[in-house]
C-alpha positions in Angstrom: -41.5 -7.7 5.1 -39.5 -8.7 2.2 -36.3 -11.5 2.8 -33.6 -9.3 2.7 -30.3 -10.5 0.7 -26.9 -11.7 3.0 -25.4 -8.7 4.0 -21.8 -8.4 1.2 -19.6 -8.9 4.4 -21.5 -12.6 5.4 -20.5 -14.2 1.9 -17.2 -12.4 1.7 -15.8 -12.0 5.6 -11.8 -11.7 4.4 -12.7 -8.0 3.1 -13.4 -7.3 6.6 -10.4 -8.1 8.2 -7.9 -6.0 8.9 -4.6 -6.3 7.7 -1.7 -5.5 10.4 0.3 -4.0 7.5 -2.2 -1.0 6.7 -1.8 0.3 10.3 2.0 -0.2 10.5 2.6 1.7 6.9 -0.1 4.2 8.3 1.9 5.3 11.3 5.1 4.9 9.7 4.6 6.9 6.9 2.9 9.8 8.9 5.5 10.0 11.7 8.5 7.9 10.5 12.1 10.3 10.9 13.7 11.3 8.2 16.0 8.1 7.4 13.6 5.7 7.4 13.0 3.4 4.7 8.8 3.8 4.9 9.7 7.7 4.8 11.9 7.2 1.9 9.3 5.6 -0.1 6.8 7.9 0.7 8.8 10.8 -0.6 9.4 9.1 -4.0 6.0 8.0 -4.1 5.3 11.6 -4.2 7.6 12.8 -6.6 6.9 10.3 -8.8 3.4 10.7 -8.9 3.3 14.5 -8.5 1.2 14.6 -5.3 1.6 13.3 -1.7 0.4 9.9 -1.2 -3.0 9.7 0.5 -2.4 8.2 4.2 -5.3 7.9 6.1 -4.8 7.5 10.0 -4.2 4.3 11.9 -7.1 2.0 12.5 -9.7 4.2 10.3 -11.9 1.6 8.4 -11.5 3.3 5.2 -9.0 2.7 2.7 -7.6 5.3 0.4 -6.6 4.3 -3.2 -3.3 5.2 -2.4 -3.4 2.5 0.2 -5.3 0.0 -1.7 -2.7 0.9 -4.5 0.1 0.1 -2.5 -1.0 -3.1 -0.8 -1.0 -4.1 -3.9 2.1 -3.3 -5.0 3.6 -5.4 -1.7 1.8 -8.2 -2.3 2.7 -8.4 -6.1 6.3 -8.5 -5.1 6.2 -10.8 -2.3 4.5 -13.0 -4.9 6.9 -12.6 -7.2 4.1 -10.9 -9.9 6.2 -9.4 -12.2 3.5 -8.5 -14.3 1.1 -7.6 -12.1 3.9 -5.3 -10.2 5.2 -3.6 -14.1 1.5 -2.9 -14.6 0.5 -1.1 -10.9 4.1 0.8 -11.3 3.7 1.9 -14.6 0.3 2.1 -14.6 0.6 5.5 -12.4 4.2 6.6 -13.5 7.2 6.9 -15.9 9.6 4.1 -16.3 12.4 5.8 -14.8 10.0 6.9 -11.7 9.1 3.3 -11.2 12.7 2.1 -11.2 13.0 4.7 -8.3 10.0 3.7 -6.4 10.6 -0.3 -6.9 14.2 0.5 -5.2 12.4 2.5 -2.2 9.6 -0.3 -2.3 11.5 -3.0 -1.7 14.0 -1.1 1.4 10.2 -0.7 3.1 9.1 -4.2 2.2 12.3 -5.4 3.6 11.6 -3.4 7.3 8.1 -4.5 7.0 8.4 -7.9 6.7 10.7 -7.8 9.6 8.1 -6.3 11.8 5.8 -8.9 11.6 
C-alpha cells in the first residue's frame, strides 16, 4: 500500500477550530428581535446585496461564503485593515451600500466583542 500524504487538517490544525464568533452571529442573526444590532446588520446586508445573507445553523461544520465573507469583514476592522475592509465592502456592493453596512457592522461588532 502506497504512503499516503498528511491529512490537510495535520499540517494546518487552525482551519479546524472553531471560532466562538460564527456560532454567536449564527444564532443571532437567525433569532435576534427586531432591535438588535446583529438583526440590523443582517437586514442591510440584504438590501445591500440584493439577497438574504446565507446563515447556516449553529455548530454546522460548514461555512457559507456569506459567513466566510463576513468574518472577514470583522476581523479586517478589528485590525484596523482599511484596505482590506474597502475592498471586501465594495467588492460586493455600491459605495453608498457599504457606508450603510460599515455603520450596522460596526453596532454588531461592538455587541460582539462584548460577548466574549
Amino acid at each position: 500500500m502506497p504512503d499516503l500524504a498528511p491529512h490537510w487538517s495535520t499540517a494546518f490544525p487552525q482551519l479546524c477550530e472553531t471560532d466562538p464568533r460564527l456560532d454567536i452571529l449564527r444564532y443571532e442573526l437567525m433569532y435576534a428581535e427586531a432591535e438588535h444590532p446583529l438583526q440590523g446588520l443582517r437586514e442591510t446586508l440584504g438590501a445591500a446585496l440584493g439577497k438574504a445573507v446565507e446563515i447556516r445553523l449553529p455548530a454546522e461544520p460548514e461555512r457559507s461564503f456569506d459567513e466566510r465573507w463576513l468574518l472577514a469583514l470583522f476581523d479586517a476592522a478589528s485590525k484596523a485593515d482599511l484596505s482590506g475592509y474597502q475592498f471586501l465592502l465594495r467588492s460586493r456592493m455600491q459605495a453608498q451600500d457599504a457606508a450603510q453596512v460599515h455603520f450596522a457592522l460596526t453596532q454588531a461588532q461592538v455587541w460582539l466583542e462584548a460577548r466574549l
